[in-house]
ZAMARGU-4260 file (C-alpha; in steps of 0.2 Angstrom, whole numbers, plus 5000, padded with zeros to 4 digits):
<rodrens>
0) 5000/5000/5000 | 5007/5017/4997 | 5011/5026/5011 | 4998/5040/5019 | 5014/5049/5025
5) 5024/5053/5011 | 5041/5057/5012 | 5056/5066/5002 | 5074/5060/5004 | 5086/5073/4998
10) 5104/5062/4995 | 5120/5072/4991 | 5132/5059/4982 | 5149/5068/4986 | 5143/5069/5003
15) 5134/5049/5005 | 5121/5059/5015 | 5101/5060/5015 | 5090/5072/5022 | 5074/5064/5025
20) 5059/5069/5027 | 5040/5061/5031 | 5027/5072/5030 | 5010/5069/5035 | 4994/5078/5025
25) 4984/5090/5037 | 4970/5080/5038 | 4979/5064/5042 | 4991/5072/5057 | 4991/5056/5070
30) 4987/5057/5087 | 4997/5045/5093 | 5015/5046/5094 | 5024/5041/5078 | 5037/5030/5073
35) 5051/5029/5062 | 5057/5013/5056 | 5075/5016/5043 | 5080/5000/5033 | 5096/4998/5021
40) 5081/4997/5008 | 5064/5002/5013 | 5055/5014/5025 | 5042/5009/5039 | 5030/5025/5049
45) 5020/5015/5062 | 5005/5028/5070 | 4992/5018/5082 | 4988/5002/5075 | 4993/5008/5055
50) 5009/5002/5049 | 5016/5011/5030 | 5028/5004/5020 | 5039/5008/5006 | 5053/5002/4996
55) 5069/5011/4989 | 5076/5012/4973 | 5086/5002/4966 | 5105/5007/4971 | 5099/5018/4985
60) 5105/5009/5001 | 5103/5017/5019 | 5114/5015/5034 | 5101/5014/5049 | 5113/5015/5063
65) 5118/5032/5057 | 5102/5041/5059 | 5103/5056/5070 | 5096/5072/5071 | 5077/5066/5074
70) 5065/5083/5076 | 5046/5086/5070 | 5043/5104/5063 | 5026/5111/5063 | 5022/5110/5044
75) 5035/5099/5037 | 5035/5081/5046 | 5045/5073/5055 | 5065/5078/5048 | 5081/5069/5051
80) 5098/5065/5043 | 5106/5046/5037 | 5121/5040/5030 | 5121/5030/5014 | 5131/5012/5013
85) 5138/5017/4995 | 5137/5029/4984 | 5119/5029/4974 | 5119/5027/4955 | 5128/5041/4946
90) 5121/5051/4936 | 5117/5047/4919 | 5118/5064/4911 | 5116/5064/4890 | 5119/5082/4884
95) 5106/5081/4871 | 5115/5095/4858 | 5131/5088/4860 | 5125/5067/4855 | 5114/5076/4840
100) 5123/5088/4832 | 5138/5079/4827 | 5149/5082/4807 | 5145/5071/4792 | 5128/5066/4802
105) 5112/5072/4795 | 5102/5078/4807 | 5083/5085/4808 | 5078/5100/4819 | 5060/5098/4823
110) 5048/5113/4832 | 5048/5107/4851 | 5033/5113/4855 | 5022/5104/4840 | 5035/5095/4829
115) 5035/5103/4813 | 5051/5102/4802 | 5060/5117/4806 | 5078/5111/4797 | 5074/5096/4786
120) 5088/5082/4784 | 5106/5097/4787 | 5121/5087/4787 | 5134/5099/4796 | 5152/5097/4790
125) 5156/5107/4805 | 5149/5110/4821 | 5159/5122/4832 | 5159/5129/4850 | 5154/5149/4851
130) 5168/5160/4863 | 5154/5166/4878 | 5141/5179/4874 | 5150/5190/4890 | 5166/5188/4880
135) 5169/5206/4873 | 5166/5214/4892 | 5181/5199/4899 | 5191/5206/4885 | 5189/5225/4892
140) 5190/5219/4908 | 5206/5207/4909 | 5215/5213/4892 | 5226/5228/4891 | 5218/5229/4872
145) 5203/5232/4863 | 5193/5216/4858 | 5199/5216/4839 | 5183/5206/4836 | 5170/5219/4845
150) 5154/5223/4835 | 5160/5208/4823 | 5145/5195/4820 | 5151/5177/4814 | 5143/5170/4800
155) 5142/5151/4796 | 5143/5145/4780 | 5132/5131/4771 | 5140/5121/4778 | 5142/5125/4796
160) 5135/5125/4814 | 5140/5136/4828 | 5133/5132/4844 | 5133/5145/4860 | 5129/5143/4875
165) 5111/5144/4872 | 5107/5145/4853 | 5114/5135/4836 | 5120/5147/4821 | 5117/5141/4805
170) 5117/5151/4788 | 5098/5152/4784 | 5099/5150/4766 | 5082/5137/4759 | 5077/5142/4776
175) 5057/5145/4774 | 5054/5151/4793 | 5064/5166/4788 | 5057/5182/4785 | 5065/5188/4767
180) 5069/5206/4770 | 5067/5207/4792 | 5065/5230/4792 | 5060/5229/4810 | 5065/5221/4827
185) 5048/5211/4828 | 5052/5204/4810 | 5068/5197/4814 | 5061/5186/4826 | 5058/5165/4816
190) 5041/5157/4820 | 5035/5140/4820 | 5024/5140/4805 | 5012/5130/4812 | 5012/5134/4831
195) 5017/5151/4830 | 5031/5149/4843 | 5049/5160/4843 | 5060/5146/4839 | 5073/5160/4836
200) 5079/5175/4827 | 5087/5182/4813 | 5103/5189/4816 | 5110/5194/4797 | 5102/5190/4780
205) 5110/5175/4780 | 5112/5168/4797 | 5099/5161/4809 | 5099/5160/4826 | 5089/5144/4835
210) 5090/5144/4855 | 5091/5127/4860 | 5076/5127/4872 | 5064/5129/4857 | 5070/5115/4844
215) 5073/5097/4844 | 5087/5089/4834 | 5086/5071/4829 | 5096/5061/4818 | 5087/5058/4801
220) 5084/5040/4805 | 5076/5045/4821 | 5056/5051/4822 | 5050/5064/4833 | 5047/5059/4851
225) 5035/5072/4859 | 5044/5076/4877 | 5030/5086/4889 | 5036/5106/4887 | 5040/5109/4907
230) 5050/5093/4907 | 5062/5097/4890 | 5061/5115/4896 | 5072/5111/4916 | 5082/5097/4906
235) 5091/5107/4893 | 5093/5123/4906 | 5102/5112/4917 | 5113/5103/4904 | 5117/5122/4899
240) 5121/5126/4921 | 5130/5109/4921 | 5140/5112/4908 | 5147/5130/4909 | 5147/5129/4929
245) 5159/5115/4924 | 5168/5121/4911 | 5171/5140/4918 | 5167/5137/4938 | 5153/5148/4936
250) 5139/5147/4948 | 5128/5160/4947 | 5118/5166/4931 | 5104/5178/4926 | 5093/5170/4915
255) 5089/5184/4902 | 5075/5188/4888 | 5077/5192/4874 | 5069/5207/4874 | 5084/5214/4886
260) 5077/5211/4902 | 5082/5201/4916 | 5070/5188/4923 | 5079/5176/4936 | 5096/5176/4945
265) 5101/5160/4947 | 5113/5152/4962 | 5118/5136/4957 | 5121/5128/4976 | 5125/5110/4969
270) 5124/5096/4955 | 5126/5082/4965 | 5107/5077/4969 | 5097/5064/4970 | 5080/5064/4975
275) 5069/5053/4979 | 5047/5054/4983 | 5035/5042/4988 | 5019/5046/4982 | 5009/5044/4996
280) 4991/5045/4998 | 4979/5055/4987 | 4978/5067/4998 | 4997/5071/5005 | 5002/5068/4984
285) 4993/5084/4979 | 5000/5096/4991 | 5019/5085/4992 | 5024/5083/4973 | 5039/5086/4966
290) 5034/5092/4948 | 5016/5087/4949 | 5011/5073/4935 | 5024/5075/4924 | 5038/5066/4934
295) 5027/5055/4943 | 5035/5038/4938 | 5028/5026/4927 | 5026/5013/4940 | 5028/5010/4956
300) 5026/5021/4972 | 5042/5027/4973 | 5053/5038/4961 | 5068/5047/4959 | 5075/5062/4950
305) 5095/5069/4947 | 5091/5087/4951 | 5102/5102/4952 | 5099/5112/4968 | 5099/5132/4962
310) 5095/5146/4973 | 5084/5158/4964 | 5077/5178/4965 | 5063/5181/4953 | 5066/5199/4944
315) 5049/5201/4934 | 5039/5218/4940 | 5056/5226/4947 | 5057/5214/4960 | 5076/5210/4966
320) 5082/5225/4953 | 5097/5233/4966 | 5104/5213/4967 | 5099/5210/4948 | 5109/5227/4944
325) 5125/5221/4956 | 5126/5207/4947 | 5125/5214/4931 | 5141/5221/4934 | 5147/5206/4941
330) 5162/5198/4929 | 5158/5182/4941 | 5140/5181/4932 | 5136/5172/4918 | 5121/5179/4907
335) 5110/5167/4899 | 5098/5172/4886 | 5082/5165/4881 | 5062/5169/4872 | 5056/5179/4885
340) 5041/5169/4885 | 5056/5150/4888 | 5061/5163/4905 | 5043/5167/4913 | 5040/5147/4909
345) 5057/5143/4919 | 5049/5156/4932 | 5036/5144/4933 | 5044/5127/4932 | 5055/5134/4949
350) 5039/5142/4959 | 5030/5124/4955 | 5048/5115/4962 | 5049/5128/4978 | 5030/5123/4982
355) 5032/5105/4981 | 5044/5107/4995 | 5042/5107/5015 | 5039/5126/5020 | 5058/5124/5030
360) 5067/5120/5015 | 5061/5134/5003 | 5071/5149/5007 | 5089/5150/5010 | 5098/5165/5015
365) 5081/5175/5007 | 5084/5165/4992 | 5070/5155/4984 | 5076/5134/4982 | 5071/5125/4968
370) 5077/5111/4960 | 5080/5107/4940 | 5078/5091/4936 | 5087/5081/4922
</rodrens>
């Protein structure tokens, strides 16, 4: 039976530890006192007579003499913190642009939000990385010279695919999403023909911008496999966090439209995450979910999710603008850039995660946490 207490176990892999938490709906708050049972593999909450049970993932392996730390806080549930016997499964992380877009392979890029052809069967003979969109300003701020290449826009050939941090540039020649002679900044935005969704923009008369959020690239043997929007939407946002924080130890980001304006500031706190949910009852599932029905697993009462841990400040409405501002100047920042509407959705993706948490473990240090799951 699933369990009428529902519990989140938060497990950092460098660390071996859990946090765990077993929360009880409102309505189903015992009278009698409760207890705890913590197996290498399962979990067992005994109240009066009732007795729930669940079993852990596979790979997931407590140490139950290491438990410590036992407290109930009014509105979250019963907390306290375990050790782990081995390190849980690693993370299987498939940077999705890097495994598509490869030379000599022909590749399809399909609308992500409907699946219309965008670029129909493009073999690239090269496929190169971008310098950082925040280059010019490292330039001014670390060179003794000016940026030679400042105001300078790179324009691939046929033939070619440059890929920033955030967007593929390809020369838009045959392309019909295209508008043939962009006069005016709303023009030089690329729709989905049939959706009507930004998939881009034009950034010359022959190049095209495509942000990777927007579009799918398969291999031209592959068919388009619809992925739900919120769910591709987190995934390649965090490849994009995983990678750079990786590649540039960069940790914190605004997350920008591309109308100009900053929407989120995000503090990337760590990327070693595992989390796992029981589903519980009916009634503790709807308000205790991590991301609602779209990661609920496809069997089972029990799943789990590699999630990145970001602090976060919403900047929508002027809210946050003297830290929005301070980072701006901030070489330590890295600037993302998105469709405004890709940003307000994120917004939403992260409020939804924050709410799915217990109330104690939604701010930190009057930062909003959320977690980013890929």
């Amino acid at each position: 039976a699933g369990m009428a207490a529902a519990f989140l176990m938060e497990i950092r892999r460098a660390t071996q530890s859990a946090l765990l938490v077993v929360r009880y709906a409102a309505a189903e708050l015992p009278s009698a006192p409760v207890e705890v049972s913590v197996c290498a593999d399962s979990l067992e909450v005994r109240s009066g007579g009732s007795c729930d049970a669940a079993a852990l993932p596979a790979g997931v392996s407590l140490a139950p003499s290491s438990c410590r730390g036992l407290r109930r806080l009014r509105g979250d549930g019963l907390h306290l913190r375990v050790r782990l016997r081995r390190p849980p499964p690693a993370a299987d992380v498939v940077f999705t642009l890097r495994e598509s877009l490869k030379p000599n392979k022909n590749c399809i890029f399909y609308c992500q939000s409907c699946g219309d052809i965008v670029v129909n069967d493009r073999k690239f003979l090269r496929v190169l990385p971008l310098p950082s969109e925040n280059w010019s300003d490292l330039v001014e701020e670390w060179c003794c010279h000016p940026d030679p290449f400042a105001r300078r826009t790179l324009h691939p050939q046929h033939g070619d695919c440059f890929v920033g941090d955030t967007f593929l540039l390809l020369n838009s020649r045959n392309e019909s999403h295209v508008p043939e002679s962009p006069k005016s900044k709303e023009n030089t935005r690329v729709i989905c023909k049939r959706c009507k969704t930004m998939l881009g923009e034009t950034v010359s008369s022959g190049t095209i911008k495509y942000y990777v959020t927007e579009v799918v690239i398969q291999s031209a043997e592959e068919g388009f496999s619809p992925t739900p929007r919120s769910q591709f939407v987190q995934s390649i946002v965090a490849q994009c966090l995983l990678e750079l924080s990786s590649a540039k130890s960069t940790f914190r980001f605004t997350i920008k439209g591309d109308n100009g304006k900053t929407y989120i500031l995000i503090w990337l706190l760590n990327s070693d995450t595992l989390l796992v949910e029981s589903l519980g009852s009916s009634s503790s599932h709807s308000g205790f979910t991590l991301f609602g029905d779209i990661l609920t697993p496809s069997s089972g009462p029990v799943g789990s999710w590699n999630a990145l841990k970001v602090l976060y400040q919403p900047c929508i409405k002027c809210r946050n603008k003297e830290l929005a501002d301070a980072w701006e100047d901030d070489m330590g920042v890295h600037p993302l850039k998105f469709p405004s509407e890709t940003c307000l959705e994120l917004l939403l993706i992260l409020g939804l995660s924050t709410a799915s948490l217990p109330p104690s473990l939604r701010c930190m240090n009057s930062f909003q946490v959320g977690n980013s799951f890929y």
